[in-house]
C-alpha positions in Angstrom: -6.5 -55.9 -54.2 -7.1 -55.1 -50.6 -9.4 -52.3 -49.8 -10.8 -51.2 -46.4 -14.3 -50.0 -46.3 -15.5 -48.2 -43.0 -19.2 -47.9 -41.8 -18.4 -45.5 -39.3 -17.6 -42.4 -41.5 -19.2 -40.0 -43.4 -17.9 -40.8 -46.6 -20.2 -43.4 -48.9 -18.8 -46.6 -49.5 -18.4 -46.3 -53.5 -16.8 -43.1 -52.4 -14.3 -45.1 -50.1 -14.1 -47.9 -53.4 -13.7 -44.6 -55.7 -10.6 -42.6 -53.9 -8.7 -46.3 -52.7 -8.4 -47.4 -56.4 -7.7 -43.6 -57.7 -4.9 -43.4 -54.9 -3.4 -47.0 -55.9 -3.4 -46.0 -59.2 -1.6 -42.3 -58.5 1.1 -44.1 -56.4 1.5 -46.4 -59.3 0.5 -49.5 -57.2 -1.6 -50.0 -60.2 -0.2 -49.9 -63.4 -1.8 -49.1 -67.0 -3.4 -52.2 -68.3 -3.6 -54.2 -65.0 -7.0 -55.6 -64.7 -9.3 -54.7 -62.2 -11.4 -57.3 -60.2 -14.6 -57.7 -61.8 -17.7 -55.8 -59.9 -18.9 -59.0 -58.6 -16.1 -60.1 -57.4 -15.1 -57.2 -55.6 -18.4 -56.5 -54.1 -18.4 -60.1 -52.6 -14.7 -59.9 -51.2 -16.2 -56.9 -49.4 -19.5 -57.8 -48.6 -21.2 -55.1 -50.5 -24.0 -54.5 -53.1 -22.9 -55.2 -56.8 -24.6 -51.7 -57.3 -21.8 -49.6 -55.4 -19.3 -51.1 -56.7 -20.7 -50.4 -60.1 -20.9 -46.5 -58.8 -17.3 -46.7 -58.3 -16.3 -48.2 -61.3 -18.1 -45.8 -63.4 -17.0 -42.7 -61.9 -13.6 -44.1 -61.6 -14.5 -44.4 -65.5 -16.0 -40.8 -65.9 -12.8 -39.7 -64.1 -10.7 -41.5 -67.2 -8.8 -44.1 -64.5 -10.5 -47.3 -65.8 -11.6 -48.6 -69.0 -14.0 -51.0 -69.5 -14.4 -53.5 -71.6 -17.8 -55.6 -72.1 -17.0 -59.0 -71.5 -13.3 -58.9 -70.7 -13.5 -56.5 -67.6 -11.9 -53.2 -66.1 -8.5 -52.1 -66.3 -6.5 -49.1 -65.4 -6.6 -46.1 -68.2 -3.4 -44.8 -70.0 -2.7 -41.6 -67.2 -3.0 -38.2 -68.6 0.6 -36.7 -66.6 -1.8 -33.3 -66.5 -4.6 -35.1 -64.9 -2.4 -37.0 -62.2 -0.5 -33.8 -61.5 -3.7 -31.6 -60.8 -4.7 -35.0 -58.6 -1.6 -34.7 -56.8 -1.7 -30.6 -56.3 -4.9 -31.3 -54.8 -3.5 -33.9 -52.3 -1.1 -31.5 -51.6 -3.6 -28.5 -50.6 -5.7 -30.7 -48.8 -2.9 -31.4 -46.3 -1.7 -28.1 -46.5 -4.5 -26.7 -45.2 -4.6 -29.4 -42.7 -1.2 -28.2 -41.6 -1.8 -24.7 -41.6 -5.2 -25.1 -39.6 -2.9 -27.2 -36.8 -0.2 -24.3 -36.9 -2.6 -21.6 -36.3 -4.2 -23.8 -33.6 -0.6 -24.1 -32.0 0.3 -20.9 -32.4 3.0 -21.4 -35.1 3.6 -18.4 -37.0 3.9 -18.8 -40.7 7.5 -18.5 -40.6 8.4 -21.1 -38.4 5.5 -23.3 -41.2 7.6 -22.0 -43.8 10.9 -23.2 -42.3 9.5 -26.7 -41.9 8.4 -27.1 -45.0 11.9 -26.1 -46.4 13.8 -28.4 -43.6 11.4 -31.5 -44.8 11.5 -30.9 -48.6 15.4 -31.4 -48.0 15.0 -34.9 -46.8 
């Protein structure tokens, strides 16, 4: 599983662990049942303390994405379709209101927004 962690940012790195594995999962890059590498593992493919990636894990676990089971490993939870569509309406706000913040920047009236949105959701 290929994940990219940055230093740079402001965003922890089990944060970074935490929304890469929920978006795989979402997009359905990660199927229920599909095993997880083990904490270990994962935190020595990225050069990381065993202790984040245990954060991750367990609030990918809190957050009902994972299951984990003692001595056999991690795997992706059975999705709730409620819980991945509030997930996805929340991607959608966030770059919403991205888009809107650039518009008013540009001087794009909510019209011509509007009438982009409708072209693209054509496509």
């Amino acid at each position: 599983m290929e994940l990219y962690i940055s230093n740079a940012g402001q965003e922890p790195i089990y944060a970074q662990i935490t929304r890469q594995i929920q978006n795989k999962i979402l997009s359905g890059e990660l199927k229920e049942g599909d095993a997880l590498p083990s904490i270990r593992l994962l935190a020595k493919e990225l050069r990381i303390s065993v202790i984040t990636t245990k954060r991750a894990y367990d609030d990918l676990e809190a957050a009902g994405y994972i299951l984990t089971q003692p001595g056999r490993g991690s795997f992706v939870a059975p999705q709730n379709p409620s819980l991945v569509r509030e997930e996805s309406l929340k991607q959608v706000e966030e770059c919403l209101t991205g888009a809107i913040d650039a518009a008013r920047r540009g001087g794009i009236t909510r019209e011509e927004v509007l009438q982009t949105l409708n072209l693209l959701w054509e496509e």
